[in-house]
C-alpha positions in Angstrom: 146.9 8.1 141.1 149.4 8.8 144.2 151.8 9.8 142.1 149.5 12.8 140.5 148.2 13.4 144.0 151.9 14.1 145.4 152.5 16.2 142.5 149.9 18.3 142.8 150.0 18.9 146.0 154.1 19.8 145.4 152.7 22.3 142.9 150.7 23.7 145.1 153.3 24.1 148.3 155.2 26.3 146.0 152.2 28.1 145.0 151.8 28.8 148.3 155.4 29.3 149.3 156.0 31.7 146.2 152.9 33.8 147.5 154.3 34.0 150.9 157.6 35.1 149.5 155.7 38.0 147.8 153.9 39.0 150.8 156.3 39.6 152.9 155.5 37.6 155.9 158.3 36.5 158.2 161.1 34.0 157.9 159.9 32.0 160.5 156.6 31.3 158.8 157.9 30.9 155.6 160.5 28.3 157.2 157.6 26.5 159.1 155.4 26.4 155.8 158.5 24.6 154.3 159.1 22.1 157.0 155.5 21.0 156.9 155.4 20.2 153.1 158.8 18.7 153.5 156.7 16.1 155.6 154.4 15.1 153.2 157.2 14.8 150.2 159.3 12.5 152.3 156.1 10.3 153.1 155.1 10.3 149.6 158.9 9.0 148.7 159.0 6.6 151.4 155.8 4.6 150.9 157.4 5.0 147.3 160.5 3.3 148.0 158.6 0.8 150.3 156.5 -0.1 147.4 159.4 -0.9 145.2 161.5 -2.9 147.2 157.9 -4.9 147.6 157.1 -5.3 143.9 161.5 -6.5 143.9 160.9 -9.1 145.7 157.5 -10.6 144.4 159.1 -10.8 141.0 162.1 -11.9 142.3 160.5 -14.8 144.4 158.2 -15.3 141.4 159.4 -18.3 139.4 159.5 -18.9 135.3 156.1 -20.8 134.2 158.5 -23.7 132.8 160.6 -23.9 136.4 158.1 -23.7 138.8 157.7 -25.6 141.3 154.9 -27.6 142.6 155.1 -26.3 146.3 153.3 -22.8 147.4 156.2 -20.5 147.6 157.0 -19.4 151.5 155.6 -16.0 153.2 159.0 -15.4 154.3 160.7 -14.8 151.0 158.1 -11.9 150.1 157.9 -10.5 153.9 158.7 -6.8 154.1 161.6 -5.7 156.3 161.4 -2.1 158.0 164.5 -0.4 156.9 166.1 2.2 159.1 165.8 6.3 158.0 168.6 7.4 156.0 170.4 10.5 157.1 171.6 12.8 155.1 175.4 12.9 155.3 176.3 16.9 156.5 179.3 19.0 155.3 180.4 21.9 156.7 183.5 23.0 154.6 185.9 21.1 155.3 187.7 20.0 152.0 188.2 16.1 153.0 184.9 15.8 153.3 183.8 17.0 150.2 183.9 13.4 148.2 181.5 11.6 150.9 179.3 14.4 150.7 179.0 14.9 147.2 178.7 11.3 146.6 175.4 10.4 148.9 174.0 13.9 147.8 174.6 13.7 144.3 171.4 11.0 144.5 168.8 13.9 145.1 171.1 16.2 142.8 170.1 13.6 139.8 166.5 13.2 141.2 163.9 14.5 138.5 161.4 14.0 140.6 162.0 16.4 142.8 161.3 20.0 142.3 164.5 22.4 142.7 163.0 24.6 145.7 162.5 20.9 147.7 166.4 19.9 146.4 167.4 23.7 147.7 165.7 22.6 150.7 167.7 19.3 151.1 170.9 20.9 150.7 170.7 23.8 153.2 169.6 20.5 155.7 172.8 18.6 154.5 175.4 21.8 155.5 176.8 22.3 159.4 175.0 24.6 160.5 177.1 28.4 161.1 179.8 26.2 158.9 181.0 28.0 155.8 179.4 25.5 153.5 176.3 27.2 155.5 176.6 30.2 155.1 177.5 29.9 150.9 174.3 27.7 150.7 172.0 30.3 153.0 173.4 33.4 151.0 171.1 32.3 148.2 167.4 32.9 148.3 165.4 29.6 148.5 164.2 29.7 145.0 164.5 27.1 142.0 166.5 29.7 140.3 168.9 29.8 143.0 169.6 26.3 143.2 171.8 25.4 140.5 173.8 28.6 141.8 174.2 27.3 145.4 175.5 24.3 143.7 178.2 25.9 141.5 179.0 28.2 143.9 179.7 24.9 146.9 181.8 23.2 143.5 183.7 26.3 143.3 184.8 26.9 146.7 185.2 23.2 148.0 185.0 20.6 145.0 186.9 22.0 142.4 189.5 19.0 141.2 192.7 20.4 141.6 192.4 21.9 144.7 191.2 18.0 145.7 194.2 16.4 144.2 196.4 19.0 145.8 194.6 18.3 149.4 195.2 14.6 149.5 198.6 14.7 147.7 199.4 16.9 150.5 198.3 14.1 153.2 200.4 11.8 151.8 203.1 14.2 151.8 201.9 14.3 155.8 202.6 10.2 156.1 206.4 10.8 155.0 206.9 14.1 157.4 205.8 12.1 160.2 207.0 8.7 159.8 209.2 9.0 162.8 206.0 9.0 164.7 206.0 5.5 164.9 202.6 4.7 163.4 201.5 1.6 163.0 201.2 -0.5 159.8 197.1 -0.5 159.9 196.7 2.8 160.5 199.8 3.9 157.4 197.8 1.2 155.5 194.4 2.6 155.9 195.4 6.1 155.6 197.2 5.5 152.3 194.3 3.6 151.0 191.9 6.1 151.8 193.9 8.8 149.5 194.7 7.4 147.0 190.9 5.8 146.7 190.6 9.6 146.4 193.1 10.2 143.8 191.3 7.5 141.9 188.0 8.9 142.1 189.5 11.7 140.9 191.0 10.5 137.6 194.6 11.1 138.9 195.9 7.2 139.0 197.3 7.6 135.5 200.5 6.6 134.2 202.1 9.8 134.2 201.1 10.6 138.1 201.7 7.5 139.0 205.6 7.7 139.5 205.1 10.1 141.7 202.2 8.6 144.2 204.6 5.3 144.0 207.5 7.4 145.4 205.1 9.3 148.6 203.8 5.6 149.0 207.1 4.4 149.7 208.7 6.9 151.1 205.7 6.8 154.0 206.7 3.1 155.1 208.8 2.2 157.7 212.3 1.2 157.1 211.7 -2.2 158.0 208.4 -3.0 156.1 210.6 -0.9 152.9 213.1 -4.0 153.4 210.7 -6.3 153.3 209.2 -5.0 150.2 212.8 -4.8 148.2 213.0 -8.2 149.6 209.7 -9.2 147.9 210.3 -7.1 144.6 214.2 -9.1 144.5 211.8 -12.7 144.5 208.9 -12.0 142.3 209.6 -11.9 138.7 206.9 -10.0 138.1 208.0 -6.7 140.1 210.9 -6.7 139.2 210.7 -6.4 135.4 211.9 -3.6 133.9 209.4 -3.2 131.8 206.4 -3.0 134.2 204.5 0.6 134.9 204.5 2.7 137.3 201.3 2.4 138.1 201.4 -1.2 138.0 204.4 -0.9 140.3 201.8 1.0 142.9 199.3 -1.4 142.8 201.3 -4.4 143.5 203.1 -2.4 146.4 199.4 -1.6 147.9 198.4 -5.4 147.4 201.7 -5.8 149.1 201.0 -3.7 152.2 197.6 -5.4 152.2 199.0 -9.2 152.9 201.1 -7.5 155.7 198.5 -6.0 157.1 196.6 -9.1 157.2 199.6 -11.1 158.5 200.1 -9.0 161.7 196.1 -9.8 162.4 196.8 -13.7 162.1 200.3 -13.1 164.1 198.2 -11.1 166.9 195.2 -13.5 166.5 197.4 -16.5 167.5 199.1 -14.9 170.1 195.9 -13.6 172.3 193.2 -15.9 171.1 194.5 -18.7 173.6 195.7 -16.3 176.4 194.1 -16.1 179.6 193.4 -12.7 181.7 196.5 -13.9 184.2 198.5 -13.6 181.2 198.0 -10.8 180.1 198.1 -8.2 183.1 201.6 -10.3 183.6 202.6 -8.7 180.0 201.3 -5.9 180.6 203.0 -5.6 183.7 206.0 -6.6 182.3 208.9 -4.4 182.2 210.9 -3.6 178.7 214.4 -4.6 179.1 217.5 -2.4 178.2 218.0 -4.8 175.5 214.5 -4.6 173.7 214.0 -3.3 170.2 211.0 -1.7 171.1 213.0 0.5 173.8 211.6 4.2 173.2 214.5 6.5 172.4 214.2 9.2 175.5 214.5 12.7 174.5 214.7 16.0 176.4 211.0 16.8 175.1 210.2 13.8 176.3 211.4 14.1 179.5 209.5 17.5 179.9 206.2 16.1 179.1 206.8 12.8 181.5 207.5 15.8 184.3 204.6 18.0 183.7 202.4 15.3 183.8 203.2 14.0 186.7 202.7 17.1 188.2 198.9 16.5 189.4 196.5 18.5 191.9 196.6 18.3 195.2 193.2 16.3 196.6 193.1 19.2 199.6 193.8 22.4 197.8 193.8 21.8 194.2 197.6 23.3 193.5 200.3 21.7 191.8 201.9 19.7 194.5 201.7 16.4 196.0 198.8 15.7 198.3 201.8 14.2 201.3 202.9 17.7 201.5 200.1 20.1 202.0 200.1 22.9 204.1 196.7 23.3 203.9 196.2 19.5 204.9 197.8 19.5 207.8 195.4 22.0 209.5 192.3 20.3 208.8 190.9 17.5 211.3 190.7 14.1 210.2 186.6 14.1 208.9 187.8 17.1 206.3 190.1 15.3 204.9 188.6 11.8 204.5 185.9 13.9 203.2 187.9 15.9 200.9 189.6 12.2 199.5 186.4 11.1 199.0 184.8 13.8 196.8 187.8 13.5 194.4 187.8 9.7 194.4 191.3 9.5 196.0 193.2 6.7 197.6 193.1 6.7 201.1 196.8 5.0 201.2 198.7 7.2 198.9 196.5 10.2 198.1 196.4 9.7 194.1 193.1 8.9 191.9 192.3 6.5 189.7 192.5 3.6 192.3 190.6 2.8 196.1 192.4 1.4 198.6 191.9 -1.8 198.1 193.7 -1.7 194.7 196.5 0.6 196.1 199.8 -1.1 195.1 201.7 1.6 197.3 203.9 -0.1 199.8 204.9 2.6 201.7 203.6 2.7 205.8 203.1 5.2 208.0 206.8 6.6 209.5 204.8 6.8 213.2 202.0 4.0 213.1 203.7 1.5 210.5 200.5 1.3 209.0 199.4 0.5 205.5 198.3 4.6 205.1 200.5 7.9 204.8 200.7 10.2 207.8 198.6 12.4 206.6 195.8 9.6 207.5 197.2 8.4 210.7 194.5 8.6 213.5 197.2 7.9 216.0 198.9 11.3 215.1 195.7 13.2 214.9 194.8 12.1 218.6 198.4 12.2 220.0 199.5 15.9 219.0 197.9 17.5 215.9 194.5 18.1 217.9 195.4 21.6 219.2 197.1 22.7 215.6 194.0 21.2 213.6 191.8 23.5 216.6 193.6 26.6 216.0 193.3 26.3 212.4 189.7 26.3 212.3 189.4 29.2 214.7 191.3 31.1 212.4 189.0 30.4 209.5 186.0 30.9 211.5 187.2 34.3 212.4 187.6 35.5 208.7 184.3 37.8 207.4 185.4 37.1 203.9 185.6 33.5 202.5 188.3 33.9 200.3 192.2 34.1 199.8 195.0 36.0 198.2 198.7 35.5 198.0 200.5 39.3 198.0 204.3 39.8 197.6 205.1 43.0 200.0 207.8 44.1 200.5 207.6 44.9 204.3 211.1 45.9 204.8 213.6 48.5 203.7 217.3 49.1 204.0 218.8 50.9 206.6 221.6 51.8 204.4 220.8 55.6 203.3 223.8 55.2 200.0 220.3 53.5 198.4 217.2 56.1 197.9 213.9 54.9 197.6 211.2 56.1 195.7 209.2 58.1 199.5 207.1 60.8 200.0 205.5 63.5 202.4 202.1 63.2 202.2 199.0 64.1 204.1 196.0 61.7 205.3 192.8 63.5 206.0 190.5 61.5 207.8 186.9 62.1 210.1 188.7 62.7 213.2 191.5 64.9 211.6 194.7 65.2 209.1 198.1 63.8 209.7 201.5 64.7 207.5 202.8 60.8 207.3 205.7 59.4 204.9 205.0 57.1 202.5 206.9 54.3 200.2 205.8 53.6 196.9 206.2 49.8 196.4 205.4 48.4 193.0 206.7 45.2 194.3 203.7 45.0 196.2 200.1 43.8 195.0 198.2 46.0 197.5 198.8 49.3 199.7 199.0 49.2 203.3 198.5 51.5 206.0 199.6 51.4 209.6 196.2 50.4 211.6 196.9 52.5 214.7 197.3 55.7 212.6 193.9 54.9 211.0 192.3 54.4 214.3 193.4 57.4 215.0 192.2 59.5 212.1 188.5 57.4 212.5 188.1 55.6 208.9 185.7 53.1 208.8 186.6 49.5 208.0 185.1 48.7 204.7 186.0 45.0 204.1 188.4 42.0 205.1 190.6 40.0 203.7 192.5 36.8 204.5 196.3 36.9 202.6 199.4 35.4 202.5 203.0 37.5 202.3 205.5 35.9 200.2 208.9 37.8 201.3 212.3 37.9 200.6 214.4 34.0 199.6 210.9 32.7 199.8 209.5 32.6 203.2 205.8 32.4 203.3 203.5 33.8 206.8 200.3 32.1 207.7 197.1 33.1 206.2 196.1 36.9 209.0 193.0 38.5 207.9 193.5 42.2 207.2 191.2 44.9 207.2 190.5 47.7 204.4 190.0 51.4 205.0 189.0 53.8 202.6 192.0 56.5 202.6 192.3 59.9 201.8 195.5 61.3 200.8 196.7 65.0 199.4 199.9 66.3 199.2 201.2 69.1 201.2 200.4 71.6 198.7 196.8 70.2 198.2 196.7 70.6 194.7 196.3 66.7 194.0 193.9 64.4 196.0 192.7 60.8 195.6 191.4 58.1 198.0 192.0 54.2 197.5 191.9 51.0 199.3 194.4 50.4 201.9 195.0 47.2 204.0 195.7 47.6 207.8 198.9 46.2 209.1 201.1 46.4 212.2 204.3 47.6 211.0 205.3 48.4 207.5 209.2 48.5 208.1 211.4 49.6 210.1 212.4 53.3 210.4 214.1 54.2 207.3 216.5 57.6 207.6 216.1 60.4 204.6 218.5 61.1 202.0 221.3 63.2 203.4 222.6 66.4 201.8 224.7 65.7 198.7 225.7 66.6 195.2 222.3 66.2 193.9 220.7 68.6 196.2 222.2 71.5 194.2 221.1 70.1 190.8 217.4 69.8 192.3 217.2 73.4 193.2 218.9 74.4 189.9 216.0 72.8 188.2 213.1 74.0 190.6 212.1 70.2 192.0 211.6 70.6 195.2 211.3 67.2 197.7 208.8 66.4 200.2 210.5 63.7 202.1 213.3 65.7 203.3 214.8 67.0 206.6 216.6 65.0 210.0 213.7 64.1 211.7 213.3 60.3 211.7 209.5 59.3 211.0 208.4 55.8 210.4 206.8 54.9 207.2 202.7 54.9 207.4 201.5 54.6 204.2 202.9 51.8 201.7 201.8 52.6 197.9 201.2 49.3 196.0 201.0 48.5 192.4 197.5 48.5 192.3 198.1 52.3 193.1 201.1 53.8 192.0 200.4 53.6 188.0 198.1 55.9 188.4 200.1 58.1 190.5 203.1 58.4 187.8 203.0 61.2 185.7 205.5 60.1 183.5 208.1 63.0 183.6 211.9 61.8 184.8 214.6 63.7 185.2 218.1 62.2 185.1 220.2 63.5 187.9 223.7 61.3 187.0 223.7 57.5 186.1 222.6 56.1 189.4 220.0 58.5 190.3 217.0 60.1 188.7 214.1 62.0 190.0 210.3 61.0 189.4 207.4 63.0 189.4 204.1 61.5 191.1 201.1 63.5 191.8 202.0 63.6 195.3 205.3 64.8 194.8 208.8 64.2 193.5 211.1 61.5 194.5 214.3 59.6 194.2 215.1 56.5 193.2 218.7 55.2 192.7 222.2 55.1 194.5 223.6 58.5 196.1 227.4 58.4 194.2 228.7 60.6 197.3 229.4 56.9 198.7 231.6 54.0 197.5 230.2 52.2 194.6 231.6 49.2 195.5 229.2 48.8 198.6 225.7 47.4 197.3 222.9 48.0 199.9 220.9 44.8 200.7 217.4 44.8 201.1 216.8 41.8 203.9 214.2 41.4 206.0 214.8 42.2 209.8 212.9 39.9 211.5 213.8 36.7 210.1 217.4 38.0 210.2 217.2 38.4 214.0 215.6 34.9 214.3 218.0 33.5 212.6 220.5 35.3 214.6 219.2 34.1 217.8 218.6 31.0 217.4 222.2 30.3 216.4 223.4 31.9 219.3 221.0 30.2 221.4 222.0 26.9 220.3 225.9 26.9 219.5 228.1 25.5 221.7 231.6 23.6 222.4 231.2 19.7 222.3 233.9 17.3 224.1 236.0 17.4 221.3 236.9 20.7 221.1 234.3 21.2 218.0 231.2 24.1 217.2 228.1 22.6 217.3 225.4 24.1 216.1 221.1 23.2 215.6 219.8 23.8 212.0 216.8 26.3 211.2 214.9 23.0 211.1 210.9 23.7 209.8 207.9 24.2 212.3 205.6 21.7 212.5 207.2 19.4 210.0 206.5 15.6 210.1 208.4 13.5 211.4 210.7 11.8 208.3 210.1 8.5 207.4 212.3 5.6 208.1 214.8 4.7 204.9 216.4 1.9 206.7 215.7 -0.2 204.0 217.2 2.0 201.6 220.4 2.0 203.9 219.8 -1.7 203.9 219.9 -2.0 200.1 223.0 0.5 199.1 224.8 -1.5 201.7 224.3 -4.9 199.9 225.2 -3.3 196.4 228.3 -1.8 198.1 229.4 -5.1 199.8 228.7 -7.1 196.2 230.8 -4.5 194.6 233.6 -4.8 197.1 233.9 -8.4 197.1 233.7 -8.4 192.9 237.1 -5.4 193.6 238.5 -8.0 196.3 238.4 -4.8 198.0 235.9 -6.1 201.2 238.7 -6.7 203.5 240.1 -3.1 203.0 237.0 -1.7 203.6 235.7 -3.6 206.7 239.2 -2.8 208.0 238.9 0.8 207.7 235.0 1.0 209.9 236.9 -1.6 212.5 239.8 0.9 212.6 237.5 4.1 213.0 235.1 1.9 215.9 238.3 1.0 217.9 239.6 5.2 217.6 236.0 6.0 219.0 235.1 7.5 215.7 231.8 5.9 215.5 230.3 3.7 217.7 227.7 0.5 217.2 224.3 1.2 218.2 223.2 -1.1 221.0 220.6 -3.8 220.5 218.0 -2.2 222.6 218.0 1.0 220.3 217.8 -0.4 216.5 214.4 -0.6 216.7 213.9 3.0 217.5 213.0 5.2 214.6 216.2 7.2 213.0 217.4 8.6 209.5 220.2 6.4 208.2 223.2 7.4 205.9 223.8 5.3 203.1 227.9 4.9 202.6 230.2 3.6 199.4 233.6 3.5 198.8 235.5 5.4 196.2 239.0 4.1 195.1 241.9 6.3 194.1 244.9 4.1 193.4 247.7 7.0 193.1 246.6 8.5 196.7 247.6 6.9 200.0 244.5 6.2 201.0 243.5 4.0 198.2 239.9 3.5 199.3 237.8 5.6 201.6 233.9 4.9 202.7 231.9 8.1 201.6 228.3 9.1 203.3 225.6 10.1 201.0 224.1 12.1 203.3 222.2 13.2 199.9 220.5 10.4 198.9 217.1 11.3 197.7 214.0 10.0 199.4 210.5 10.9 199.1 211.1 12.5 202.6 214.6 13.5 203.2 216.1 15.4 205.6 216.7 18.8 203.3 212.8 18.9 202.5 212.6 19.8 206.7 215.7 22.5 206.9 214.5 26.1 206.1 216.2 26.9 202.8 217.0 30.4 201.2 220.1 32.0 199.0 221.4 33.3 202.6 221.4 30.5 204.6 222.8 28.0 201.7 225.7 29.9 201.0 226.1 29.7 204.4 225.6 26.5 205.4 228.8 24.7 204.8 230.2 25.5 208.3 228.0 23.1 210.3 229.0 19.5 211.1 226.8 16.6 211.3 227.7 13.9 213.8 226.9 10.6 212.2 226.5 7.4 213.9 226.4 3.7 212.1 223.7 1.8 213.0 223.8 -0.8 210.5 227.4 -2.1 209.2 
């Protein structure tokens, strides 16, 4: 009586269903209309299938008249058990998952109780939904006509058979391209059981394919499970006749791979089972020796990927650096940056994640406290001298409008050397409290434009914004962060035919004055052609305006005209210009483009600093860093190269020699012993070793790796650029022995 009830009330729904289809009414309805009758069928169907597995068990706990016994049979073999729901298995498209899908779907497929518009309905539920299997299945109407054609239509495009074999023939192909990717024997096992269960469900473990699975089976293993297997095929009489099958052959080399399998989970099952925690963290801990046959062969790739990753961001200022070294670190008090470690969930010893302190295995101490922390961390340095830096620091950020950054290369110099012509102009800068005839630079080098601030005080435009940057100059000096303020500009050219207005940033001084292009060759050639310059004449002018990049696109106009092949002349909006080398003057000479003020720096400080020691000798004081910390101790370093060296020596029979030599150098006043009182100050130490040249008259020398790489050597504190390290070969380092 259900059973009629369910059915007409299914007959109905689509009554219902087909009339709303026919009226018109919108998706949504119709889709709610669906949903709701959907309800009732999958009630009907589970108090169904809940009936049934009742009516199971009563007959199966039900014995024969002749065999039953005399006791009441037990409650518990006829109690129901609540099963959980069954969810439909989805596909959305993907060809490996066509099998597993079809298989658990192929249930309602064969269902005849089910009416084709509730089956339609069921398999637009069983697709990913915006998957292509979606969008086949919803490109059909939702009618019983249309079912059977969703259905052919998802056999054609994702469960036709050949296109199946070909899929998982191809990932066993995959298992023999990347065998040298050291998987494991599980994972090659599972993975090749898995297909070719697929091949099998597909009719294609015959005797004619077979041959070939049996050869991508194989082929797949590693070299020394392969061994193992020609091994086993040499002992069992069985595998190795002749006259066995190839497919016979494949299923005794899968039963095969199966025992292994199951022998390396015994073997790791009697290894682990009876170790204790201590035990394992010691293996785990445990360092592979050169000797090992698990040793990974290290590759350039490798290499590459070890480096990149251990490239991670800094806790302070989330660049690619290491937290010791931040710039932006060292101007923040102490409470920022214990704050800043603590919202990443860093270490307060080392400055990495993934550990507290507490766990911290870093053994390194502070270089001024001798503290378990880095100096970053050290309260003692915060209170003895970095009070006033971290103070001015934070009135410079409290003094920016805008709360943001920017990193700008300028180029904020030009060459004095007029054999080089620069792309400049003559323009004019109209402004509320007048015009001006300025010259200007055009600087693609250069992220923004600049103007000189005095000139627009005096021509009254209005600031319009701020911003705090950082110049990036020439061999890779870096200023401190200066807020800069933005004027809106107007600029013409002398003949006023073109006119535009953009942002430019106020700064002190541009460059320095840069004379015009003398008279030469080209001169002629210009007026022959009717191009006329702008930025001529004797008159020396400093540059006002610098044109950026973020400007002088739009300022090109795109017509060149080629004066000889070192100079040609380009036509901006503003004007013509030229850009290239002036041929009048030797070629040989190459004008440099350096920057001025670090140049005279330099300058003075050596000849501030150099002098004439006792011994008749220059010496001179390194462009040392500002500000830079002061370098840890590496005595023990020193300490340990020194042991290795004296091992070696006495293994050479070469110690005598070489303690003779250091007693030799200490008796000419050559070095000197540092005095007991002084070895516990701080100090940088050079590690030495002896080299040995036999057909030289000095068989063995000591030699000072003054180069020995730290995590804080002395190099990291020297101001470094292409100039100065060409140059800085002259200098001579006094070094003193403090621990022979």
């Amino acid at each position: 009586m259900v059973r009629e009830k369910a059915l007409e009330l299914s007959e109905l729904s689509h009554r219902i269903q087909n009339a709303m289809i026919e009226a018109g009414e919108a998706e949504e309805v119709l889709s709610r209309e669906m949903e709701n009758a959907d309800e009732y069928t999958a009630k009907y169907h589970q108090a169904k299938i809940q009936l049934t597995n009742l009516t199971e068990r009563g007959n199966a706990a039900t014995p024969t008249p002749h065999l039953q016994p005399m006791v009441a049979p037990s409650q518990e073999s006829i109690r129901a058990l609540k099963l959980p729901k069954i969810e439909l298995r989805k596909f959305g498209g993907e060809i490996k998952d066509w099998l597993s899908f079809w298989s658990t779907f192929k249930k309602i497929y064969d269902d005849t109780t089910l009416s084709k518009e509730d089956k339609f309905h069921y398999l637009l539920q069983s697709t990913v939904k915006d998957s292509r299997a979606f969008e086949v299945v919803n490109s059909f109407p939702p009618t019983a006509d249309n079912y059977e054609k969703a259905i052919q239509s998802l056999k054609s495009r994702f469960g036709k058979k050949n296109l199946l074999v070909e899929f998982y023939v191809r990932e066993l192909l995959k298992l023999v391209l990347n065998k040298n990717k050291n998987l494991s024997l599980v994972t090659i096992y599972d993975k090749l059981e898995t297909h070719l269960r697929a091949l099998e469900s597909l009719g294609v473990s015959t005797d004619m394919c077979a041959a070939m699975l049996f050869s991508l089976v194989e082929s797949s293993l590693p070299e020394e499970t392969l061994r193992t297997w020609q091994r086993a095929m040499i002992t069992s009489a069985n595998v190795s006749n002749t006259d066995i099958t190839a497919k016979d052959r494949l299923t005794h080399l899968m039963i095969f791979l199966g025992k292994e399998v199951e022998s390396e989970k015994r073997i790791h099952m009697a290894k682990t089972c009876f170790d204790t925690n201590d035990d394992l963290m010691k293996n785990k801990g445990k360092k592979k020796t050169k000797n090992s046959q698990d040793q990974d062969i290290v590759t350039a790739a490798g290499l590459l990927t070890m480096k990149e990753a251990s490239l991670s961001k800094c806790l302070f200022c989330e660049e690619s650096h290491d937290s010791l070294h931040c710039e932006k670190a060292r101007g923040m008090s102490m409470d920022q940056r214990v704050t800043a470690i603590k919202d990443k969930h860093g270490c307060f010893k080392c400055l990495k994640t993934g550990h507290g302190y507490k766990k911290c295995r870093s053994r390194e101490r502070c270089p001024w406290c001798k503290k378990g922390h880095c100096l970053l961390m050290c309260n003692n340095l915060a209170n003895n001298g970095g009070a006033n830096k971290v103070a001015e620091k934070k009135q410079e950020k409290e003094t920016s409008k805008q709360n943001f950054n920017e990193v700008n290369s300028c180029l904020t110099n030009l060459s004095l050397d007029v054999k080089v012509s620069l792309p400049m102009l003559k323009v004019k800068l109209h402004g509320p409290k007048g015009a001006r005839n300025v010259r200007a630079v055009i600087d693609t080098g250069s992220h923004k434009s600049y103007i000189l601030g005095q000139i627009a005080e005096e021509l009254g435009y209005e600031v319009v914004g701020e911003q705090t940057m950082v110049h990036l100059l020439f061999g890779g000096v870096k200023t401190a962060p200066q807020n800069y303020k933005a004027f809106q500009i107007y600029v013409d050219n002398l003949g006023k035919s073109n006119k535009c207005n953009f942002i430019a940033f106020q700064q002190d001084v541009i460059c320095h004055n840069a004379p015009k292009m003398d008279n030469g060759l080209w001169t002629e050639v210009l007026k022959k052609h009717h191009l006329q310059l702008s930025d001529t004449g004797e008159r020396k002018e400093p540059i006002t305006l610098l044109i950026g990049a973020d400007v002088a696109g739009k300022l090109f106009t795109g017509n060149i005209f080629q004066l000889d092949n070192s100079m040609i002349a380009i036509e901006t909006k503003l004007g013509w210009t030229l850009l290239g080398k002036n041929l009048v003057h030797d070629r040989k000479e190459d004008a440099a483009l350096m920057v001025d003020a670090l140049q005279a720096k330099v300058k003075a400080l050596f000849l501030d600093t150099t002098r004439i020691n006792d011994e008749g000798r220059y010496e001179i004081l390194l462009p040392w860093k500002e500000n830079h910390p002061i370098l840890q101790d590496n005595r023990d370093i020193a300490e340990k190269r020194l042991r290795s060296t004296t091992k070696r020596l006495q293994q050479e029979n070469l110690f005598e020699d070489y303690d003779a030599i250091f007693n030799n150098w200490l008796a000419k006043g050559i070095i000197e012993k540092v005095p007991d009182d002084e070895i516990a100050n701080k100090g940088y130490y050079l590690p030495h070793r002896h080299v040995v040249k036999k057909e030289s008259t000095t068989k063995i020398r000591p030699v000072f790796d003054a180069s020995a790489k730290t995590k804080d050597w002395p190099s990291d504190a020297r101001k470094r650029s292409q100039a100065t390290r060409n140059r800085s070969g002259g200098g001579y380092i006094h070094k003193r022995t403090a621990y022979m």
